[in-house]
Backbone as JSON, one array per atom type, in Angstrom:
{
  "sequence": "XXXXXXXXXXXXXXXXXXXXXXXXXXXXXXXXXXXXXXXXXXXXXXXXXXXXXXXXXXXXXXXXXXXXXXXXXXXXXXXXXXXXXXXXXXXXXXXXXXXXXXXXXXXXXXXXXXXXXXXXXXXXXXXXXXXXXXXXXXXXXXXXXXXXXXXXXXXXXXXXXXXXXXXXXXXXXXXXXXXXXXXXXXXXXXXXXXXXXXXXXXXXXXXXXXXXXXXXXXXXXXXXXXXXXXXXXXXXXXXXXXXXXXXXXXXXXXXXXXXXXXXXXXXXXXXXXXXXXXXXXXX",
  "N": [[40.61, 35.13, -14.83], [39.23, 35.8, -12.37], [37.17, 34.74, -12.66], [37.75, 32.01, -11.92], [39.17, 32.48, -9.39], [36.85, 33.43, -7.59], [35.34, 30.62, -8.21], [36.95, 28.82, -6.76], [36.38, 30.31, -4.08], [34.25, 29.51, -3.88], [33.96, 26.93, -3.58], [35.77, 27.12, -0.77], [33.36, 27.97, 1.09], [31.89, 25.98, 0.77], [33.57, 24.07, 2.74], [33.64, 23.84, 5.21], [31.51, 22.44, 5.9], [31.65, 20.57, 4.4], [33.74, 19.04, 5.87], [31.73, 19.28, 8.17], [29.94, 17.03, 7.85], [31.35, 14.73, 6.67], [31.86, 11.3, 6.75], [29.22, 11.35, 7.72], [26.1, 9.67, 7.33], [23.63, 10.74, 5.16], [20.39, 10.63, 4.3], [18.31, 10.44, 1.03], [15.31, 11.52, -0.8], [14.02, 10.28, -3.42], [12.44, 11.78, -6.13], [10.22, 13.41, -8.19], [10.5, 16.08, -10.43], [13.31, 15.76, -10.82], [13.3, 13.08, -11.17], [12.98, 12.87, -13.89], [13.18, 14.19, -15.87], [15.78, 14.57, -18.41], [18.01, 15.83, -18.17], [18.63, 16.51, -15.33], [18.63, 14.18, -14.47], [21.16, 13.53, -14.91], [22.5, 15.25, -13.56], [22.15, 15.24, -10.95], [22.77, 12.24, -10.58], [25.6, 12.98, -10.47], [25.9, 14.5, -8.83], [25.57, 13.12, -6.17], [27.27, 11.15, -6.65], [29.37, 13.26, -5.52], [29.11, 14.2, -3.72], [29.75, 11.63, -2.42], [32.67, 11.57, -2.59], [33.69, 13.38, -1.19], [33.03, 11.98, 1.22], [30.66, 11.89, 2.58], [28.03, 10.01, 3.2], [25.66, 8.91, 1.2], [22.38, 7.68, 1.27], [20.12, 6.51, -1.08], [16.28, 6.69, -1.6], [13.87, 6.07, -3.68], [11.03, 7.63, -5.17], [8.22, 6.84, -7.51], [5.7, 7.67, -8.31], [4.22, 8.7, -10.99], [5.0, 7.22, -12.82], [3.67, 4.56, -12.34], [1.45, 4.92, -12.09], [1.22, 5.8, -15.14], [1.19, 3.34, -16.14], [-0.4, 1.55, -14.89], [-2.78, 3.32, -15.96], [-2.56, 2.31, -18.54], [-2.83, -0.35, -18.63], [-5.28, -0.52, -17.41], [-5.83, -0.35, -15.37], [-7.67, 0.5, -12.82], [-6.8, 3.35, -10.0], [-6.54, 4.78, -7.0], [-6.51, 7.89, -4.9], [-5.93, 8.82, -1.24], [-5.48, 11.0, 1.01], [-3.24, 12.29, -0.26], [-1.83, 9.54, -0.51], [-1.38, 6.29, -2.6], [-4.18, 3.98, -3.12], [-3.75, 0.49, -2.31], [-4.49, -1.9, -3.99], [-4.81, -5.18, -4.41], [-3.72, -5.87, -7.21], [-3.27, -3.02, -8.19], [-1.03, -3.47, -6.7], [0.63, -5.39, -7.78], [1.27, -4.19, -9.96], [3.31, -1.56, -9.06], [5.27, -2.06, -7.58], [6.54, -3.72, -9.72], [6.92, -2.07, -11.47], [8.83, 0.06, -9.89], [10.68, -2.0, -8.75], [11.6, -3.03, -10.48], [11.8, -1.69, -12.91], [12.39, 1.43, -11.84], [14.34, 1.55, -10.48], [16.3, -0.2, -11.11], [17.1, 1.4, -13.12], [17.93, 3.72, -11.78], [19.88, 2.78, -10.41], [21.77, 1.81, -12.49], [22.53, 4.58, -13.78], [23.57, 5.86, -11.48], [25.95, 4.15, -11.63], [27.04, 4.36, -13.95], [28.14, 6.86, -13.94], [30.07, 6.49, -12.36], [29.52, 5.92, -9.7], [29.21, 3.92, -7.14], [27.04, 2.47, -7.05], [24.11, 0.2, -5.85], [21.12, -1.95, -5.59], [18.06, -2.27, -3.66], [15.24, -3.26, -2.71], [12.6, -3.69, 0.19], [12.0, -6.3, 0.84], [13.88, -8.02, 0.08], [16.13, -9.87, 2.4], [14.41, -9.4, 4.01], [14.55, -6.83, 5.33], [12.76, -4.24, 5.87], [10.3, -4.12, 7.18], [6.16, -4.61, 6.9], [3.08, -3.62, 8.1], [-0.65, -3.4, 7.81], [-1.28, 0.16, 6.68], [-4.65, 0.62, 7.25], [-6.29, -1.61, 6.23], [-8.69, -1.88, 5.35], [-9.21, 0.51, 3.83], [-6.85, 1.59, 2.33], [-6.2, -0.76, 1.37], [-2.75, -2.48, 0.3], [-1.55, -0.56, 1.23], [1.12, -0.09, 3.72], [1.98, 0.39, 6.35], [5.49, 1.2, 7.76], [6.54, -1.33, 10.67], [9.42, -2.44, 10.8], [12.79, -1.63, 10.72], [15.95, -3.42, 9.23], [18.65, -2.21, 10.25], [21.16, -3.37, 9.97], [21.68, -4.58, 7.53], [21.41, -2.93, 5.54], [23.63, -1.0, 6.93], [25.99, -2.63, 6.46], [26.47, -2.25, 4.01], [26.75, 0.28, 3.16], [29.36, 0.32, 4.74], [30.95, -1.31, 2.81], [31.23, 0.28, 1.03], [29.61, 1.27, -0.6], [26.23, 2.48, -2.49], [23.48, 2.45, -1.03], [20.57, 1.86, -2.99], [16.94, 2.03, -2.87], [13.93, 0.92, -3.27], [11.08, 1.61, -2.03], [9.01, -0.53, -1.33], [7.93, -3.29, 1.17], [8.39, -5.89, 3.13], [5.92, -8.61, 4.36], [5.7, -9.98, 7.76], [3.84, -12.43, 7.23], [4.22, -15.34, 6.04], [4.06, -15.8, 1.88], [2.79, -13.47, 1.44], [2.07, -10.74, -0.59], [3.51, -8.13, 0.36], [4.04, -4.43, 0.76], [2.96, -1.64, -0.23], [4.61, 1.35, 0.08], [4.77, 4.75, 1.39], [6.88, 6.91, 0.01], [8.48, 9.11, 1.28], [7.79, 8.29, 3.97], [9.23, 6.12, 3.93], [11.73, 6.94, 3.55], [12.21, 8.26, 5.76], [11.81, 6.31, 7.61], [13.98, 5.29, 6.97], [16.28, 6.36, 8.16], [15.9, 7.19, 10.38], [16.37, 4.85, 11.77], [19.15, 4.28, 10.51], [20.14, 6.19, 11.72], [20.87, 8.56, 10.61], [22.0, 11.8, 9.77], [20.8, 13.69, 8.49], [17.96, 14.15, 6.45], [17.07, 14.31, 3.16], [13.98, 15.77, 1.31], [13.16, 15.64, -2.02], [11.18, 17.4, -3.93], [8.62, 18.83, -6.64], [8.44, 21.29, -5.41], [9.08, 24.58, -3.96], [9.63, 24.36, -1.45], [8.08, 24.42, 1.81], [5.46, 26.29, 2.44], [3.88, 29.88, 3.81], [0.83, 31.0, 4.2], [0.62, 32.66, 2.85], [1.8, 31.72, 0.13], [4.42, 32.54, 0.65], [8.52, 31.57, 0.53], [9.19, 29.41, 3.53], [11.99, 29.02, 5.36], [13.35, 28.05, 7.19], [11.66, 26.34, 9.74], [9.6, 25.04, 12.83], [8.88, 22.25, 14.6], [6.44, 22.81, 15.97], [5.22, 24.58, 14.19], [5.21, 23.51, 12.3], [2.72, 22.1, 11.95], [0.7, 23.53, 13.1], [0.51, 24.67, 10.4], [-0.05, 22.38, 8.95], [-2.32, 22.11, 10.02], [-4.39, 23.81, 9.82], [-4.52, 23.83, 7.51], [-2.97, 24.45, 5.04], [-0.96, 23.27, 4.53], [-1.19, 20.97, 2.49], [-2.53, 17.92, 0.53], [-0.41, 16.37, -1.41], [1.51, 17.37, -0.16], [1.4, 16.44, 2.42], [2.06, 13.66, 3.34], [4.8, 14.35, 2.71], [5.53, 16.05, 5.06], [5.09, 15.02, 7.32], [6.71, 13.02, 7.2], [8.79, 15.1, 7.47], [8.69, 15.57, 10.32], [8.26, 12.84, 11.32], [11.0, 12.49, 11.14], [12.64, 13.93, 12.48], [11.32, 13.8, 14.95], [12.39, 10.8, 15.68], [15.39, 11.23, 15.99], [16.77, 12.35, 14.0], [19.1, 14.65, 12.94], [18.09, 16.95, 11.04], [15.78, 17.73, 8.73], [15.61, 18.21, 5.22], [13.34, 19.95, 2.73], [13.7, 20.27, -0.51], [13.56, 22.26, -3.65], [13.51, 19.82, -6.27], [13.59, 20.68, -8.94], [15.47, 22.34, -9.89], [19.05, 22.89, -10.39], [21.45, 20.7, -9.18], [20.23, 20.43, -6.48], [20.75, 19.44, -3.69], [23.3, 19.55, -3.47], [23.59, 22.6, -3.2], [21.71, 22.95, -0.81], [23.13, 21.71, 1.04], [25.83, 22.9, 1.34], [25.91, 25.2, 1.07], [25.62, 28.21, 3.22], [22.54, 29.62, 2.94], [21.38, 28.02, 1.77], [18.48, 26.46, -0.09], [15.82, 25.57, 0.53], [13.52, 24.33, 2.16], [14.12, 24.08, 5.68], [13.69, 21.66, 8.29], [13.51, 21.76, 12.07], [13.81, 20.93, 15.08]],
  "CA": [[41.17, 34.87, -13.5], [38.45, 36.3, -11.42], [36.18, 32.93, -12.29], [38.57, 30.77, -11.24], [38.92, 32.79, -7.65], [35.22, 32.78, -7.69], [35.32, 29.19, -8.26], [37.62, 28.47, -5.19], [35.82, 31.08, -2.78], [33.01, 29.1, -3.7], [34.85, 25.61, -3.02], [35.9, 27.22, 0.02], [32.4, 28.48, 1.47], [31.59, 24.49, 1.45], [34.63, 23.64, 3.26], [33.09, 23.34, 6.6], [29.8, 21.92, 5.62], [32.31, 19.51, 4.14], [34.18, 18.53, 7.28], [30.95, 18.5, 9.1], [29.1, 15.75, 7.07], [32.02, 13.62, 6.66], [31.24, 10.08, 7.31], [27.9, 10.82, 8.22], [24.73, 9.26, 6.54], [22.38, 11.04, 4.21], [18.95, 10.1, 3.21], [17.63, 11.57, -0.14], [14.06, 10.86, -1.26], [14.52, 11.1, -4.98], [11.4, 11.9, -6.78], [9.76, 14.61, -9.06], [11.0, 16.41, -12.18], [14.64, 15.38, -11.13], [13.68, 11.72, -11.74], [12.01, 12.51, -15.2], [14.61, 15.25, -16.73], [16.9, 13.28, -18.46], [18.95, 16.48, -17.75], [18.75, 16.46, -14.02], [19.32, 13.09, -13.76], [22.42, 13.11, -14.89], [23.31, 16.16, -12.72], [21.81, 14.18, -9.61], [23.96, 11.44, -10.33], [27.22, 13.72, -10.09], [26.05, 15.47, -7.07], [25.73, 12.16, -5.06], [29.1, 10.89, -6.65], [30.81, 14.2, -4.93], [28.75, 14.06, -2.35], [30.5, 10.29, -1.9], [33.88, 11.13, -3.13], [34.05, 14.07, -0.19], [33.16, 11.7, 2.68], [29.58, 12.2, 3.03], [27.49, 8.53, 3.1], [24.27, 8.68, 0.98], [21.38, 6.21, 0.46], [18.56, 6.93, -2.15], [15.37, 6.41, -1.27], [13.2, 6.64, -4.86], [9.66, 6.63, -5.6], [7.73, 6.37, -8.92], [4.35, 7.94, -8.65], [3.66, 8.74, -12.12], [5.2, 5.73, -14.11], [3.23, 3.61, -11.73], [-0.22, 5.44, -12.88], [0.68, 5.55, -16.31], [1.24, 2.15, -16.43], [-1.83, 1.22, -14.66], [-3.87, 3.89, -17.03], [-2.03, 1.93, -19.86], [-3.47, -1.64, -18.42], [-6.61, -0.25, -17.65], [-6.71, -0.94, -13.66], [-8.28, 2.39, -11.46], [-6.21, 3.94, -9.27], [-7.42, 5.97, -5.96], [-5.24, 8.4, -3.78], [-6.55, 9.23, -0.24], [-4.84, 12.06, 1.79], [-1.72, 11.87, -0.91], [-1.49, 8.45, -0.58], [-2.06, 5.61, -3.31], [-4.8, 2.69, -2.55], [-3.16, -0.31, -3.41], [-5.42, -3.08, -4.48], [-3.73, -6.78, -5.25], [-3.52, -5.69, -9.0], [-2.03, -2.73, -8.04], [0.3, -4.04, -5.71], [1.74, -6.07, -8.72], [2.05, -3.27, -10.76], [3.46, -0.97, -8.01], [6.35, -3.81, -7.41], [7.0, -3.9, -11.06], [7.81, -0.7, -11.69], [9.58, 0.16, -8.98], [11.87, -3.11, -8.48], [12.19, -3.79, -12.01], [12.29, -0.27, -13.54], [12.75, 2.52, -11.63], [15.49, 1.05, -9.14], [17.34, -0.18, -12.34], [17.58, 2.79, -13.8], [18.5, 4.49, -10.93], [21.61, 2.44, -9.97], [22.48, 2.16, -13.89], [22.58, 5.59, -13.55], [25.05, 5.66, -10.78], [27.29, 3.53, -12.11], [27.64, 5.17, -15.17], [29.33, 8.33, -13.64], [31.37, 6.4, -11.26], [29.7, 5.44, -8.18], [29.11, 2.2, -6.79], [25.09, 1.56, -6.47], [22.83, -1.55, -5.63], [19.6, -1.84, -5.78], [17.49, -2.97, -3.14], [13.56, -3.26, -1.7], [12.76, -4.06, 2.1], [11.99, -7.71, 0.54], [15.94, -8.2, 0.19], [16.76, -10.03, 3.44], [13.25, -8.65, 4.59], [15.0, -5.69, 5.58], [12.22, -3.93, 5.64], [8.64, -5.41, 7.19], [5.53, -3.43, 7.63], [1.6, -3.34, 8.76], [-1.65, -2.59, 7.16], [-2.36, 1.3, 7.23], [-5.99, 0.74, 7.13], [-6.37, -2.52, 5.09], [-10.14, -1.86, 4.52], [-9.24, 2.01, 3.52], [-5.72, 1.9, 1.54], [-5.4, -2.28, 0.76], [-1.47, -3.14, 0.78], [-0.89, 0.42, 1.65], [1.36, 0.02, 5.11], [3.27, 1.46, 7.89], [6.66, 0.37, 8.21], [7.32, -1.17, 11.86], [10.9, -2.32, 11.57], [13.89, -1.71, 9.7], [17.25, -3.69, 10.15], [19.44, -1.23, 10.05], [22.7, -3.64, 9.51], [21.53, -4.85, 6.19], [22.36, -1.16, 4.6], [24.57, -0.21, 7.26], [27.11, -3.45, 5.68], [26.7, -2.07, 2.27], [27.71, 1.33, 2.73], [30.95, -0.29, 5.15], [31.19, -2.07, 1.91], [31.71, 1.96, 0.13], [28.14, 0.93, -1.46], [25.23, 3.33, -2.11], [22.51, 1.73, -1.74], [19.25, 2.34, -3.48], [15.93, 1.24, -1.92], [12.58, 1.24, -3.01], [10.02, 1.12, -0.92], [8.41, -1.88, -1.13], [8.29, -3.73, 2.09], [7.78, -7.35, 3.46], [5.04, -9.0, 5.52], [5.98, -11.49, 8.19], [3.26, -13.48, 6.96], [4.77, -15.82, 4.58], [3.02, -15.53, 1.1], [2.33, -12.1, 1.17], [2.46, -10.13, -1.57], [4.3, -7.36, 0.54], [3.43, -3.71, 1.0], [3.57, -0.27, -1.34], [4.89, 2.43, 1.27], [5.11, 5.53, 0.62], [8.46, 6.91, -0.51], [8.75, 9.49, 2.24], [7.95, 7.95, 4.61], [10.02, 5.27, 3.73], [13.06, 7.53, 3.5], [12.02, 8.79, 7.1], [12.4, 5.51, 8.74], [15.08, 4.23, 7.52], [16.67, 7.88, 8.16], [15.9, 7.08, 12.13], [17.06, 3.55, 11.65], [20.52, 4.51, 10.1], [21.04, 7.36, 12.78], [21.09, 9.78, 9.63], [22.47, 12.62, 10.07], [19.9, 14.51, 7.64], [17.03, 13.38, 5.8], [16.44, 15.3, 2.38], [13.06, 15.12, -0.1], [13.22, 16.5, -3.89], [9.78, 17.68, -4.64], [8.68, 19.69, -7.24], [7.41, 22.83, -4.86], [10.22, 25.29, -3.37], [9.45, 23.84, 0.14], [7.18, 24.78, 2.8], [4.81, 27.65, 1.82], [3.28, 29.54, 4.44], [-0.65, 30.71, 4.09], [0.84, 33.81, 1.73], [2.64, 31.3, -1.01], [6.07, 32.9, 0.33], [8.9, 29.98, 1.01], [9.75, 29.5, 4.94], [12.95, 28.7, 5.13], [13.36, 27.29, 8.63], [10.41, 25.88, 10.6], [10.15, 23.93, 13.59], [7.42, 21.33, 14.86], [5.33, 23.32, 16.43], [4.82, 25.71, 13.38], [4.41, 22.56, 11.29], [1.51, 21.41, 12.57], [-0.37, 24.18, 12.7], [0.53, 25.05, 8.79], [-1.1, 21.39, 8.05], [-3.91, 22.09, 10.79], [-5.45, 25.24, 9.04], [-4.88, 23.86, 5.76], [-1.77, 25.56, 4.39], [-0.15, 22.61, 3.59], [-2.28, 19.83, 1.81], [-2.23, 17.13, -0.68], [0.57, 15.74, -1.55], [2.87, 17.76, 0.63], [1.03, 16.4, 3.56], [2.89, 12.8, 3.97], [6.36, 14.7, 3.11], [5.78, 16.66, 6.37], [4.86, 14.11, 8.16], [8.0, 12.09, 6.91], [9.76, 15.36, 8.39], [8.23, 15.5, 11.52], [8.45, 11.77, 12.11], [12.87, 12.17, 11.48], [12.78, 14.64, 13.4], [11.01, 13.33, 16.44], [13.42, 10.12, 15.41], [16.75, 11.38, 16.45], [17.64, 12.67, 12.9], [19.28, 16.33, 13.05], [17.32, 18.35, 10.7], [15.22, 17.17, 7.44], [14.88, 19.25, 4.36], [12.66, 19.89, 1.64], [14.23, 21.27, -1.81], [12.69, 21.71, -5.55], [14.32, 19.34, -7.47], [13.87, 21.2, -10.26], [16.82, 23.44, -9.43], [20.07, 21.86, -10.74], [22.58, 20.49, -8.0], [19.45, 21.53, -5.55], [21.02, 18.86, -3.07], [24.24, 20.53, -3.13], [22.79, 24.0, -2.87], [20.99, 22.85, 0.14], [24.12, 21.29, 1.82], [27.11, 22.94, 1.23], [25.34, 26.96, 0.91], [24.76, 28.98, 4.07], [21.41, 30.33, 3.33], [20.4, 26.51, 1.4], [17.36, 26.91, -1.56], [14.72, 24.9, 0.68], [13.04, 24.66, 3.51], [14.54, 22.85, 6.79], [12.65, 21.21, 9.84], [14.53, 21.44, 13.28], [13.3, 20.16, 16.64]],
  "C": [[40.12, 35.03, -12.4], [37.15, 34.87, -11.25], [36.89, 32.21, -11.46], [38.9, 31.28, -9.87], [37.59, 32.63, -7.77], [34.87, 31.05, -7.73], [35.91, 28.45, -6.85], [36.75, 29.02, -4.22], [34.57, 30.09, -2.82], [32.95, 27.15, -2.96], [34.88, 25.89, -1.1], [34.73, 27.49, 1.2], [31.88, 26.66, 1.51], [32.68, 24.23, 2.15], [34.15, 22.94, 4.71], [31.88, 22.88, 6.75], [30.23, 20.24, 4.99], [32.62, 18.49, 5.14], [33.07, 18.21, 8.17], [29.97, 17.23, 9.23], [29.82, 14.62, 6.93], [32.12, 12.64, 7.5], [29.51, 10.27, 7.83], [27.08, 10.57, 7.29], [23.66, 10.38, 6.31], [21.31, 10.56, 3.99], [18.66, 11.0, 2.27], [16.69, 10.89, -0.47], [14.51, 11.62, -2.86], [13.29, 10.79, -5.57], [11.28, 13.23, -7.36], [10.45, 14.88, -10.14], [12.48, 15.81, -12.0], [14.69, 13.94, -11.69], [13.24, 11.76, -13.04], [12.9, 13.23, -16.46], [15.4, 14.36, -16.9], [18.35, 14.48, -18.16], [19.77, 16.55, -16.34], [19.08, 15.32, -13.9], [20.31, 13.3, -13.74], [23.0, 13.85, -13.79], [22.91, 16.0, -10.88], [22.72, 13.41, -9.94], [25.41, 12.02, -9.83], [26.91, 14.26, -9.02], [25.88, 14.01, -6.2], [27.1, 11.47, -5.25], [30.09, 11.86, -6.06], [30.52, 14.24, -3.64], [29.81, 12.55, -1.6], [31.4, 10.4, -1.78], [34.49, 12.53, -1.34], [33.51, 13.18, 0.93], [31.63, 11.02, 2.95], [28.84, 10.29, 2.68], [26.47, 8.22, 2.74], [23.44, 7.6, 0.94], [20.02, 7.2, 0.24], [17.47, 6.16, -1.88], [14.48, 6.92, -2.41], [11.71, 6.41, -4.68], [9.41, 6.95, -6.93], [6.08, 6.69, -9.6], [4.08, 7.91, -10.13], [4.2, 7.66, -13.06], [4.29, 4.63, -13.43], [1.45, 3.75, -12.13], [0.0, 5.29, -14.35], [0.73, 4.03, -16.65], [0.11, 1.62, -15.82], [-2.57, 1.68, -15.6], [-3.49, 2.74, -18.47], [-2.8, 0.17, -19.99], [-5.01, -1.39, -17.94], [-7.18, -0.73, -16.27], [-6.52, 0.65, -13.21], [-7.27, 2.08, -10.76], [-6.43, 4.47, -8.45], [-6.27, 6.75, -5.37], [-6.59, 9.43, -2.44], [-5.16, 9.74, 0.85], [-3.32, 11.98, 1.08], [-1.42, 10.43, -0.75], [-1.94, 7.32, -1.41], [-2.98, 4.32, -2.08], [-4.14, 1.9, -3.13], [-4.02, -1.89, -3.31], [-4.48, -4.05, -4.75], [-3.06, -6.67, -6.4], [-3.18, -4.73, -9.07], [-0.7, -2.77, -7.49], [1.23, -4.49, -6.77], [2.32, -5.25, -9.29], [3.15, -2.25, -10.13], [5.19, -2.05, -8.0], [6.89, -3.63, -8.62], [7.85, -2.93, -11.54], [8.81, 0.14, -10.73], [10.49, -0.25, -8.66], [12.6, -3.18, -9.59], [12.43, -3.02, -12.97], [12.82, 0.77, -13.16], [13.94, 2.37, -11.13], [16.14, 1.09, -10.48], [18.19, 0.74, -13.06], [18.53, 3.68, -12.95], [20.67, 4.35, -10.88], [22.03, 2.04, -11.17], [23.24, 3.49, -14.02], [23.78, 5.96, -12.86], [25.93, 5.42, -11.32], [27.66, 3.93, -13.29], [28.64, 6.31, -15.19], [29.84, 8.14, -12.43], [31.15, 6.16, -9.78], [29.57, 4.08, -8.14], [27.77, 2.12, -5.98], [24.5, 0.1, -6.57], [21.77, -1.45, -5.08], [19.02, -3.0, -4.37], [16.16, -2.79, -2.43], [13.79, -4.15, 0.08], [12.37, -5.37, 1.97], [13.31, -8.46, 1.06], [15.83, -8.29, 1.44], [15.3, -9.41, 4.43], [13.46, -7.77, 5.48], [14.51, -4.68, 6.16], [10.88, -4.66, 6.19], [7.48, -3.78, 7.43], [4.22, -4.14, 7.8], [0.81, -2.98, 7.84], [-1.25, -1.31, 7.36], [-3.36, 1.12, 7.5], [-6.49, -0.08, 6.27], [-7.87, -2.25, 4.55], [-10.0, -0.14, 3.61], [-8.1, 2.19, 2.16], [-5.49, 0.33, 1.49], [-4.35, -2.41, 1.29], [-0.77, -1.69, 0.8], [-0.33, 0.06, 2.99], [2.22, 0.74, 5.55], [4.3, 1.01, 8.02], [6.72, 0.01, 9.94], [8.56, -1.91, 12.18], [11.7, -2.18, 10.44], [15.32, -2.01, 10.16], [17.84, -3.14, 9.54], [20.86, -2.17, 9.41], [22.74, -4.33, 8.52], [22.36, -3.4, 5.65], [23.38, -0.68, 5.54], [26.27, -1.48, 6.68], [26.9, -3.37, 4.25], [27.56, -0.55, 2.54], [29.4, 0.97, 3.95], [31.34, -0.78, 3.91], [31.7, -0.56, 0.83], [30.67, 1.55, -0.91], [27.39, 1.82, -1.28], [24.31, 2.71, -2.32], [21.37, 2.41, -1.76], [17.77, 1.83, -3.45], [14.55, 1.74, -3.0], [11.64, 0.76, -2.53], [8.85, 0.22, -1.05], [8.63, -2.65, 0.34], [7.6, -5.39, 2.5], [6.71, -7.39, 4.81], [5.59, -10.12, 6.13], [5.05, -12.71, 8.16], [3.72, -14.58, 5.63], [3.67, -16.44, 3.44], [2.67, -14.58, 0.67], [2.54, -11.5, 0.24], [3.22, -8.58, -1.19], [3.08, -6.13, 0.56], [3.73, -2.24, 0.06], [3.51, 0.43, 0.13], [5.42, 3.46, 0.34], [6.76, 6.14, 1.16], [8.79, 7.54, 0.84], [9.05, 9.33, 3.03], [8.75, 6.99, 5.04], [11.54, 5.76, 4.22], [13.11, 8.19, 5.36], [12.22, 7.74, 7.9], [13.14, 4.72, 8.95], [16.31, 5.18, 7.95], [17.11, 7.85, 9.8], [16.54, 5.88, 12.09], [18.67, 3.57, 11.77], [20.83, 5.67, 11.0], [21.59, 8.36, 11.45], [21.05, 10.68, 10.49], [20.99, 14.0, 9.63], [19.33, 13.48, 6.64], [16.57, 14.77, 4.82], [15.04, 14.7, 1.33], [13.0, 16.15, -1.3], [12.04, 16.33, -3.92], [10.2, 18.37, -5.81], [8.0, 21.05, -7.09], [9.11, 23.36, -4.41], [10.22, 24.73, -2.09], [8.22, 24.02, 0.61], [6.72, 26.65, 2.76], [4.08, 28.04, 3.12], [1.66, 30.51, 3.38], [-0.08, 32.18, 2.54], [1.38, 33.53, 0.08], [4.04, 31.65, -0.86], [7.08, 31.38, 1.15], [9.44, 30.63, 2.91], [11.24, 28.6, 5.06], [13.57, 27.6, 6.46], [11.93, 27.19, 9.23], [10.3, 25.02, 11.87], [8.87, 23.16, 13.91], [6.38, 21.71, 14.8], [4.34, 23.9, 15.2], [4.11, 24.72, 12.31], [3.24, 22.07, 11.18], [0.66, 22.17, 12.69], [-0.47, 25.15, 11.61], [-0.41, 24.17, 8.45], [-2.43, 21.36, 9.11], [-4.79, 23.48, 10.22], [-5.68, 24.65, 7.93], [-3.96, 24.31, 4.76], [-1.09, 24.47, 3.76], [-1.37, 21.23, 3.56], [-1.63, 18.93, 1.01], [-1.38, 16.06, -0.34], [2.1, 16.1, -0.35], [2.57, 17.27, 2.07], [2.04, 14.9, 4.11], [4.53, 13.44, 3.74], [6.63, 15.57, 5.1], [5.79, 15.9, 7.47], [5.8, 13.22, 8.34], [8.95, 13.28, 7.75], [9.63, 15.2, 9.89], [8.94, 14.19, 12.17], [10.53, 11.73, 12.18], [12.71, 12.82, 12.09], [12.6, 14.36, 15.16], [12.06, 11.68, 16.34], [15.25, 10.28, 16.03], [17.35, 12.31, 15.41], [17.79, 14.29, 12.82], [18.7, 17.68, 12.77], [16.63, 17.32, 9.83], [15.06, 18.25, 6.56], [14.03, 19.24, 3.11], [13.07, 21.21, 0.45], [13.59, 20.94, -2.98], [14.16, 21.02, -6.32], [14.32, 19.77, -8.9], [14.96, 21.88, -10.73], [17.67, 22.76, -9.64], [20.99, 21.98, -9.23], [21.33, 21.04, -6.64], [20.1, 21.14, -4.32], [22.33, 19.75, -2.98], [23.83, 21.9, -2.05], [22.58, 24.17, -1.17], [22.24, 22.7, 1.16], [24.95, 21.9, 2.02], [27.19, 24.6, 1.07], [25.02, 27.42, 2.38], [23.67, 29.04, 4.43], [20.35, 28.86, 2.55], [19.34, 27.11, 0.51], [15.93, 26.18, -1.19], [13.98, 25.52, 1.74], [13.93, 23.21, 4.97], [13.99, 22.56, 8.04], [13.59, 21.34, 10.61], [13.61, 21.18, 14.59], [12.51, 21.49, 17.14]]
}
């Protein structure tokens, strides 16, 4: 008997985290061990199906780093990454595209629909949805910047009770183009401002935002951010997720957080818990 109160109190302790999300838009960047665990997937899939079935309005934003390298290592084209970010050469562009449109997405919204939601797959090609810019065409190739995203492409899918599932691929208004690899984050960051999200989450595989001691910070705000990645504290790879919070943030979008997807239900956790299992940006 005492589970099953325990079980409710715990029902009940989301209750108002419930009510306050309902109807509003989600972003989730879905990457790291959750996309590779065939365990976690599944238990990602059910947390965005309850997340749906209580109200709440997600769209997945995936990326694909490591199937996109081994499949390059596997064809035998180099690879570079400058400040966390891939170079993307013509020949990786294809590959990049490939795996992403034609594998990872697939899977994804297979995935979905297996335990009951209603996903569709789509890149910023689709309806060119999506356009972007060099970064630095002599520095990072068909690495670019997103500068627009029409918002009422995805905002008439989820009216439609659709989740849709994006990867970041994006179009050039030059017609011909072979388009642009963007990174995921950032990706999920502007279509986050776009859609007037409410919250913008990314699944790594770190606890969050470390400061110079390795301990997690649990709340942070601009200011602090900036001079974590101006000493050096935060590097690498974690450097475009911050930058993806920063930019929702200065965007309009409420908070952004960063949780280990390694952690089952971490998305839950994060949402629907008090004290949350990440780290969260605020203005």
């Amino acid at each position: 008997m005492k589970t099953k109160i325990d079980t409710v109190k715990t029902l009940l302790e989301a209750l108002p985290f419930i009510k306050d999300f309902s109807e509003q838009i989600v972003v989730i960047k879905y990457g790291g061990a959750a996309q590779k665990d065939e365990s976690l997937k599944a238990k990602f899939a059910k947390d965005i199906l309850l997340m749906y079935l209580v109200g709440i309005r997600p769209i997945i934003v995936h990326g694909g780093g490591p199937k996109i390298t081994q499949m390059l290592d596997s064809l035998g084209v180099a690879t570079e990454f400058i400040d966390g970010q891939r170079v993307s050469t013509p020949e990786v562009m294809r590959v990049v595209e490939m795996v992403l449109c034609g594998d990872i997405n697939n899977e994804i919204v297979s995935l979905l629909n297996a335990h009951g939601a209603r996903a569709v797959g789509l890149n910023g090609k689709d309806a060119h949805f999506i356009t972007a810019k060099p970064k630095d065409s002599a520095k990072w190739g068909l690495t670019g910047n997103i500068d627009n995203v029409k918002a009422t492409v995805v905002q008439r899918m989820i009216n439609e009770k659709f989740i849709p599932v994006i990867a970041p691929i994006a179009a050039s208004t030059t017609a011909g183009h072979p388009g642009y690899n963007i990174n995921a984050d950032l990706c999920a960051s502007q279509i986050a401002i776009a859609l007037k999200a409410k919250k913008v989450i990314f699944m790594t595989d770190t606890t969050g935002v470390l400061d110079s001691d390795g301990k997690l910070i649990s709340t942070v705000d601009k200011a602090r951010l900036i001079e974590l990645k101006n000493s050096g504290t935060i590097h690498g790879g974690m450097v475009p997720k911050v930058d993806a919070c920063k930019e929702a943030i200065d965007g309009g979008v409420q908070k952004a957080h960063i949780v280990d997807g390694r952690i089952e239900h971490s998305i839950l956790l994060e949402l629907f818990t008090e004290d949350g299992i990440g780290t969260q940006i605020v203005s």
